[in-house]
C-alpha positions in Angstrom: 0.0 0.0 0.0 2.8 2.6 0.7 4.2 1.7 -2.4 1.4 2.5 -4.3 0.9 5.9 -1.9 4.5 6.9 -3.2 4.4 6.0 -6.5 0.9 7.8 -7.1 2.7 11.1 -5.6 5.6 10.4 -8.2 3.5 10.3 -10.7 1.9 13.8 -9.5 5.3 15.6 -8.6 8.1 14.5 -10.6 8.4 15.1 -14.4 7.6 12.5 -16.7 11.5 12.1 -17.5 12.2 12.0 -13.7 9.4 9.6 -13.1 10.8 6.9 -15.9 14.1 6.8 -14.4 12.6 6.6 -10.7 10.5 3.4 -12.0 13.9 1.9 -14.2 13.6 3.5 -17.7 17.0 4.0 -18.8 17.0 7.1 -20.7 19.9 9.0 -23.2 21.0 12.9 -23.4 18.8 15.5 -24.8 15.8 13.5 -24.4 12.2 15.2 -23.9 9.6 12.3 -22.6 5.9 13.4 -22.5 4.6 10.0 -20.9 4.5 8.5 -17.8 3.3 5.1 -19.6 6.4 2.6 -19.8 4.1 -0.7 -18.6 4.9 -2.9 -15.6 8.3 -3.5 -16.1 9.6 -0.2 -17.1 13.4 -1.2 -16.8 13.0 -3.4 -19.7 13.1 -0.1 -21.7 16.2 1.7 -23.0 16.1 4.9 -24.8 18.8 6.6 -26.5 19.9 9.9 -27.0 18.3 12.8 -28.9 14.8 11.1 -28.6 11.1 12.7 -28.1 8.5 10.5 -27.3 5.1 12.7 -27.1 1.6 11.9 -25.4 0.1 8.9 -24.7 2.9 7.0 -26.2 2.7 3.3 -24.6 5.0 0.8 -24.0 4.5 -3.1 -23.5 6.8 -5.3 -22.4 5.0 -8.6 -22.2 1.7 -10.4 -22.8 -0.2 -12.7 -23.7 0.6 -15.8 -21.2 -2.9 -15.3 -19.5 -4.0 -17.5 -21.6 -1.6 -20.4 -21.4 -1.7 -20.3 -17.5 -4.0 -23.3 -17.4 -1.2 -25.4 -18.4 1.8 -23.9 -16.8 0.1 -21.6 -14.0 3.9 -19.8 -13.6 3.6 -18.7 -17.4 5.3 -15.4 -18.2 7.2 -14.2 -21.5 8.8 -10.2 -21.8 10.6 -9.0 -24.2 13.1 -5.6 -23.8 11.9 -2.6 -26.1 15.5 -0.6 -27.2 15.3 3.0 -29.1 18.4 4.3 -30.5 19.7 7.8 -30.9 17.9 10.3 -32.5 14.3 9.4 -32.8 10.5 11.4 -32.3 7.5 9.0 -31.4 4.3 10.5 -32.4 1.2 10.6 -29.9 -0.5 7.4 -29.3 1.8 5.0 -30.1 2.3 1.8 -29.0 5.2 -0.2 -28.7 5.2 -4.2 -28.5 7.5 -6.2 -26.7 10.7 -6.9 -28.5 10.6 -4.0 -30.6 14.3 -2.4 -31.9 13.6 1.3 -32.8 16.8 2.0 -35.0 18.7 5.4 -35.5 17.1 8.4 -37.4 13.4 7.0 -37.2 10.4 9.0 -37.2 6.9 7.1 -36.0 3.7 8.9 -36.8 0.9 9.7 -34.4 -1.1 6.7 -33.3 1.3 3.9 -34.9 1.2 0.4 -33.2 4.6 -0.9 -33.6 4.4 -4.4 -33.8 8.1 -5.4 -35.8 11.7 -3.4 -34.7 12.5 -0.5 -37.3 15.6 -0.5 -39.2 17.8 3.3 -38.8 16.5 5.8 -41.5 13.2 5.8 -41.9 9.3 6.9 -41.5 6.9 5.1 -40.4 2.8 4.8 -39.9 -0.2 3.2 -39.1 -1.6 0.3 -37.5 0.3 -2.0 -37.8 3.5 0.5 -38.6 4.8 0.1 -42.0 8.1 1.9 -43.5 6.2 5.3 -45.8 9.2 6.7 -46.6 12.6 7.4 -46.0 13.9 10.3 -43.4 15.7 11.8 -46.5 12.4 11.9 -48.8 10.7 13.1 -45.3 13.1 15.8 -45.4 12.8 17.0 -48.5 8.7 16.7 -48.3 8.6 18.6 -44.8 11.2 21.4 -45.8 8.7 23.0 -48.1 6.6 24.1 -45.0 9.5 25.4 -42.5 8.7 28.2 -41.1 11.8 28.4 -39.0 9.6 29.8 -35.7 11.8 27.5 -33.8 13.3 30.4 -31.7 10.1 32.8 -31.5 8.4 33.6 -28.3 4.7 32.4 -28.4 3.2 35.7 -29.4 6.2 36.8 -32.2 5.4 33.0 -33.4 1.4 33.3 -33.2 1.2 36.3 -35.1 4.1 34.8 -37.7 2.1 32.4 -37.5 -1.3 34.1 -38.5 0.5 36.3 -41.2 1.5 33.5 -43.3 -0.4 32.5 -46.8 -2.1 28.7 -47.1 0.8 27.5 -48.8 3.5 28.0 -46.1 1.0 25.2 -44.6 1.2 21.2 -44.8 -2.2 20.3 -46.6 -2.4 16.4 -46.9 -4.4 15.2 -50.1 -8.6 13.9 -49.7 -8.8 10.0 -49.2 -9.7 8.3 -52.5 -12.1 5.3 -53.4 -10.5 2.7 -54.5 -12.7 0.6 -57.3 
């Protein structure tokens, strides 16, 4: 019970960065981590350097053995999740157990990451598959930088207002497909 009394105030006080590496995350330089939600054996999780992981991002380190405790009742299989360097993690996401995240990797928002992900690429959607490469998504999301990186919220909100549509991303209407 005071275990749980302590944690719960963790989670209230400390950041979320502070609060993985209280519970066993082991986490790399120049990170920014926006979740508190690295599963019931968070020390089975290694992140690199350079990485932002946003929102709601989830991680699972083991599963399934529920239903195979009727024939071994001491049933229980994990698997370690490992991101490299340099790597953002859209909101939503959710990482299975044995996933490799390699270097340069970019996950869109609400991916379930089922496979590891080799270094230099993109990927989406449930389950993640490779879209593109981090070159091509360079190239693609250049068109629309603003460069308001170092603006103060209200310099970058009325930048921000004064700009044309086409300084904007605008993604393309969904299709049917006969």
């Amino acid at each position: 019970m005071v275990n749980k009394i302590l944690d719960w105030v963790k989670r209230k006080i400390y950041s979320c960065e502070a609060y993985a590496r209280a519970r066993g995350v082991k986490i790399g330089k120049g990170c920014s981590i926006a979740t508190r939600m690295f599963g019931s054996e968070p020390y089975l999780v290694e992140i690199g350097d350079n990485v932002q992981i946003t929102n709601d991002v989830r991680f699972f380190t083991h599963g399934g053995g529920w239903v195979f405790r009727h024939k071994d009742p001491e049933f229980d299989s994990f698997g370690k999740i490992k991101i490299h360097d340099n790597v953002y993690i859209g909101n939503g996401t959710m990482i299975l157990p044995g996933v490799i995240i390699g270097n340069n990797v970019v996950i869109g928002a609400g991916s379930i990451v089922t496979k590891s992900i080799p270094d230099n690429v993109v990927v989406a959607g449930n389950p993640a598959r490779i879209v593109c490469t981090i070159d091509d998504f360079f190239v693609k999301a250049n068109r629309y930088n603003v460069k308001t990186k170092q603006m103060g919220p209200n310099e970058k909100r009325a930048y921000l207002l004064s700009l044309e549509d086409e300084h904007f991303m605008r993604k393309d209407f969904l299709l049917f497909k006969k």
